[in-house]
N, C-alpha and C positions, 0 to 999 in steps of 0.2 A: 525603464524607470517609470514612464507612464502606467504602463501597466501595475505595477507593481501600488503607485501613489494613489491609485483609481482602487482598487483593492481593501488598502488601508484606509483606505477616506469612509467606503461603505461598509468595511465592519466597523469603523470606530461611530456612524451612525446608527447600526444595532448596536452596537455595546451603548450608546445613550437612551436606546428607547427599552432595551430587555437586560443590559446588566453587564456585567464581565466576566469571565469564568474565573470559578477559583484559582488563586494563586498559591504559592507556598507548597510549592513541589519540589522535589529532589533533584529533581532533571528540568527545570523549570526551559532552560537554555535549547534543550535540545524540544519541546512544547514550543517555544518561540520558531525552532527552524523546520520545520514540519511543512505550515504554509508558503513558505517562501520556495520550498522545493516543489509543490504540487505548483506554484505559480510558473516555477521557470520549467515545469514539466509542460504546462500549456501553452509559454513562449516557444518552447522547443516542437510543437505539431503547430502554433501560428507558422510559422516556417516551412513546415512539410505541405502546410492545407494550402500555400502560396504556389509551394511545386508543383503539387497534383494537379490546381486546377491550370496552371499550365502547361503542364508536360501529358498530363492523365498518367503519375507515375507516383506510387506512394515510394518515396522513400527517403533517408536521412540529409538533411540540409544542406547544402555543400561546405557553409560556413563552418568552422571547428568548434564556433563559441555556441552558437545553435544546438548542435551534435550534444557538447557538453551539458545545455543546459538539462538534454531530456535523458541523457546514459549517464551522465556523472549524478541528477537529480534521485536516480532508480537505486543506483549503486550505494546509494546517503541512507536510503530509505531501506535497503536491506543491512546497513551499519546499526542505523536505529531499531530495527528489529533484533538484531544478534546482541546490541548492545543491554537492552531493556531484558530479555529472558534470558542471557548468562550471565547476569547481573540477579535475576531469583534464583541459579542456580548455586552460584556463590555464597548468599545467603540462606543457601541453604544448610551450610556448614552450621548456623547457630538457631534455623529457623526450619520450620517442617516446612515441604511444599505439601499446597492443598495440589495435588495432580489432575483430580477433577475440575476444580475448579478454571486451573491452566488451563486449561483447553476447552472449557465451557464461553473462557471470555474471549477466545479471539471467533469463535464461531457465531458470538452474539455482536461483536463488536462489527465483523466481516459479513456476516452471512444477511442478513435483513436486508443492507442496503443495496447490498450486487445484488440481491432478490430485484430487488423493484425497479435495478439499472438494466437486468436481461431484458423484463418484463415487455419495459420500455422499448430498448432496442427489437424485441420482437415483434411489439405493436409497428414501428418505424419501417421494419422487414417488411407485415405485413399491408402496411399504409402502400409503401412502393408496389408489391404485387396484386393493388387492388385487392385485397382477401383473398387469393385465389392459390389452390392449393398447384405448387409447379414440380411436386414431388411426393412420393410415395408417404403414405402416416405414419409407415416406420420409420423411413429416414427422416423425416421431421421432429418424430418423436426422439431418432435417438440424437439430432442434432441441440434440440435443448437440452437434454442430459449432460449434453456436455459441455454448451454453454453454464448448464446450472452449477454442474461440477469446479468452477474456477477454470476451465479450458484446460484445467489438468491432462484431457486426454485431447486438448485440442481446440483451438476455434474455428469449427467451420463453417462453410457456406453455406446459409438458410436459407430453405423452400428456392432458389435458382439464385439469391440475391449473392453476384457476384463479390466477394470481400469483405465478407459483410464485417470484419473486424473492424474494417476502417469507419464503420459508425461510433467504435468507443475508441478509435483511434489505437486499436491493439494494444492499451495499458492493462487487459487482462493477462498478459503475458509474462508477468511478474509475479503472477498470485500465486502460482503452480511452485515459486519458488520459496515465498513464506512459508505454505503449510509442509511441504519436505523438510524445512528449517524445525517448526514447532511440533512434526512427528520423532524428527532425531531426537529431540530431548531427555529423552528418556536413559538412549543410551549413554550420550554425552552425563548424565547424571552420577554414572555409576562410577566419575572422575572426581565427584565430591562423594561417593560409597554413598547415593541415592540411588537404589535398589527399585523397581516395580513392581508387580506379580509377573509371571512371566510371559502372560495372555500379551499383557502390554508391551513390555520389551521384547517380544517376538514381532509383534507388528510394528514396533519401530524401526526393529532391522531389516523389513520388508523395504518399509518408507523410504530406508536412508538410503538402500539398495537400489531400489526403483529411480529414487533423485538421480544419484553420482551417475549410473545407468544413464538417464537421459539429457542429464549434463554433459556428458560426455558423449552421448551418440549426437546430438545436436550441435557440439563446440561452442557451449554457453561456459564452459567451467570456472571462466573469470567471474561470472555471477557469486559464484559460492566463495570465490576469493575476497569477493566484498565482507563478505560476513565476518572474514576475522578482525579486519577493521574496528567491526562493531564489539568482538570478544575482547582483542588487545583494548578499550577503549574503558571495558567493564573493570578490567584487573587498576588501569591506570589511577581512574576518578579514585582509588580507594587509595591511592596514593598523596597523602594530604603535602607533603615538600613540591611535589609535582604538579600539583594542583594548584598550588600557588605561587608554582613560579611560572607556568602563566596564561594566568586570571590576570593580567593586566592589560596596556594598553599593546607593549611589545607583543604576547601573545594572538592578541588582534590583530594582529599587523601580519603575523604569522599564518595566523589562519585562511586570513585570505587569501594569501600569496599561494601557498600552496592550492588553493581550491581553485584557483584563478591561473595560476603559471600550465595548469594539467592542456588546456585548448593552444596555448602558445607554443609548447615542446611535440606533444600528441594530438596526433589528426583523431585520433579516435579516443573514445573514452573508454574502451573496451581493453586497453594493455593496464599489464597488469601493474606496469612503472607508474600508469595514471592514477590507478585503482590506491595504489599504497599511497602518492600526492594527498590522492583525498581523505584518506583513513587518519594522515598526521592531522588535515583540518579539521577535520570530526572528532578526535582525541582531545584538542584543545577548549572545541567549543563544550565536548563533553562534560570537560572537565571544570564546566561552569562560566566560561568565560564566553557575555553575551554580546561581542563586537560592538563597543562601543556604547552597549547599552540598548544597542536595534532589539533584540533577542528576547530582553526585559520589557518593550515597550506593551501596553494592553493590546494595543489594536493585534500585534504581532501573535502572542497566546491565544486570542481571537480568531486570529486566521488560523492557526494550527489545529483548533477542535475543528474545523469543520474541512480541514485537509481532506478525507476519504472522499469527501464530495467533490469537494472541486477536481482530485485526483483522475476519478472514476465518473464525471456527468460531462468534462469540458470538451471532451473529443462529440460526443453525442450534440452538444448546441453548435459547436463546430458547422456537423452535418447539416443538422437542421436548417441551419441559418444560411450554409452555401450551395447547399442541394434546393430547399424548399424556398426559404424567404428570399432568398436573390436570385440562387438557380445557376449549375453548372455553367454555361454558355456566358452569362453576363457575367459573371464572376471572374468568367477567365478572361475577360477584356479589359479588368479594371487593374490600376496601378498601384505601386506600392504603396502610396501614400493613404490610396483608400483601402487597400488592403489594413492597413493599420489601422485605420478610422473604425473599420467595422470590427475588426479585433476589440480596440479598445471599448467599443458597444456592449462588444460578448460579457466584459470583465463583471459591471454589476447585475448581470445579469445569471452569470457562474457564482459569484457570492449570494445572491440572494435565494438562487435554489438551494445553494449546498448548505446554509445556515436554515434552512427550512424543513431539507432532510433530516440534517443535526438533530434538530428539535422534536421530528414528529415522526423520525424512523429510529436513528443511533441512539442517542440520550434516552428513552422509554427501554431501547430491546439491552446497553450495558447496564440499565439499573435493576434489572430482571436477574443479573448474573448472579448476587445469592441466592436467592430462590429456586432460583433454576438450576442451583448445583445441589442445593439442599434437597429437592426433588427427588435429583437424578439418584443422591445418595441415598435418599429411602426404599426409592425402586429399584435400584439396583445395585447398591451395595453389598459389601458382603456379607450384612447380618441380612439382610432382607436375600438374597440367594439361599445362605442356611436356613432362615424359617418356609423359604417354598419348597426347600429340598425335604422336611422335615414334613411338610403336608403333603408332598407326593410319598415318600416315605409311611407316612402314618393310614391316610388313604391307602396303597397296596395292601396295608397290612389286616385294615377292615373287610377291604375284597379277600383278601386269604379267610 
């Protein structure tokens, strides 16, 4: 709750000094719950960063409610992704999808900011190994390819630095599972008879193949279970009887319980009894009902634009802060209580980067996304293919 109060307090001091984000969204409710999940994502590694430095042992909390805050937070956040893009897909019954444009925006939306969190973490890599190179150019070279790549193929160990995931706190480990999500598209489209060329829907059934493949050679496949959560959630909100029975306070009451009973019944947030718990909370809140009003608040929509950030930077100050500014060894002698103390330190400190990011990485590279789809259509659409086909064409024909 500290956390969380310490959070709200310093976005609601930016929203005095720079503004509010617009309001008047469709989904305004699920824009409210966005922050609050990246928050208890970072409550949920406060807990881990307590283990490690005294066990020297990364791994999940013992606590059930810890566990939940950071596998139930993940599994929210792939509902809200399934929810949001089979929700265009749906409309697309009465609405064209731009299909470039789809995937122009989560590239601009995702890609600039992980740019600059590898970057980082590289520098951080390199800070530890004095600049010194502890491994061959190629394996360096191909290790940030695939840092770069969303760890799609992997996060590995750089230039000798043991784990190095655990400098972003391994929340790269999620991303691999979006964009398998926003490659299936295409197929899943052709469930509302949205067709693609077939370049496209060739490489989605790659995609989808490659995913389920390594879902399943891993034993993550509950992952993708989440997603329907987010699908059943898209069909419901269109359900206006539904939707308004409840949009009230009994709903609220509802939503929680189930988001909340999942740590009580299940040690782990990874069954798939948990996974549906949380999918009926997410239906409710989908379906406009903003608990009490929390969801509605400014401060709340505030936190939620600049969620990626605090998602994606908080493991990284984590580091910093108990590697560098305190330092392994002292760290691991202090108690809970100042464990918490310096937690609550990190909080305005994780709002103040991620709203800075917001502003001078995310917000500039998604207002690019007309443009940049408009581009891509010039250059590469398929009137601009038929007029270069046409001048390679016309060309051979002045050489004959």
């Amino acid at each position: 709750m500290v956390v969380i109060a310490i959070a709200l307090g310093v976005t609601c001091l930016l929203a005095k000094r720079f503004g509010l984000p617009a309001a008047g969204g469709r989904f305004d409710t699920i824009d409210g719950l966005r922050g609050y999940l990246a928050l208890f994502v970072f409550l949920h590694h406060s807990a881990v960063w307590y283990s490690f430095l005294h066990t020297r042992q990364w791994r999940s909390p013992s606590s059930p409610m810890y566990t939940h805050f950071g596998l139930g937070s993940v599994d929210l956040f792939f509902m809200i992704t399934a929810f949001l893009f089979w929700s265009k897909l749906i409309e697309s019954r009465s609405k064209k999808i731009n299909w470039l444009r789809l995937y122009v925006s989560p590239v601009l939306r995702l890609f600039p900011l992980y740019a600059a969190v590898i970057l980082l973490l590289l520098l951080i890599v390199g800070f530890g190994t004095r600049f010194h190179l502890r491994e061959s150019s190629w394996h360096l070279i191909g290790h940030i390819g695939r840092w770069m790549g969303f760890t799609i193929l992997g996060a590995p160990d750089t230039n000798g630095v043991v784990d190095t995931r655990n400098i972003v706190a391994g929340v790269t480990r999620s991303l691999p599972y979006e964009w398998w999500f926003y490659l299936s598209l295409p197929i899943f489209g052709l469930l509302f008879g949205r067709i693609r060329p077939a370049s496209w829907f060739f490489f989605s059934l790659l995609a989808t193949a490659a995913g389920i493949y390594w879902a399943i050679h891993f034993s993550v496949i509950n992952m993708f279970v989440a997603f329907l959560g987010g699908i059943a959630a898209a069909f419901l909100v269109r359900q206006e009887q539904f939707c308004a029975l409840v949009s009230g306070r009994v709903g609220a009451v509802l939503a929680i319980f189930f988001v909340a009973i999942g740590p009580v019944i299940y040690m782990t947030a990874d069954s798939q009894p948990g996974i549906f718990l949380l999918s009926l909370g997410f239906i409710i809140i989908a379906c406009g009902n903003t608990l009490f009003g929390i969801l509605a608040w400014p401060a709340s929509r505030m936190l939620g634009e600049i969620t990626y950030g605090i998602y994606l930077l908080h493991g990284m100050i984590f580091f910093v802060t108990f590697r560098y500014l305190i330092g392994f060894t002292r760290a691991s002698g202090q108690s809970l209580v100042i464990h918490w103390l310096v937690v609550f330190l990190c909080v305005p400190v994780l709002v103040l980067i991620s709203y800075s990011a917001f502003r001078v990485i995310e917000a500039p590279a998604m207002a690019a996304v007309p443009a940049v789809t408009e581009w891509l259509k010039k250059k590469f659409g398929p009137r601009a293919v038929a007029r270069a086909s046409m001048a390679v064409v016309a060309g051979a024909g002045d050489r004959t």
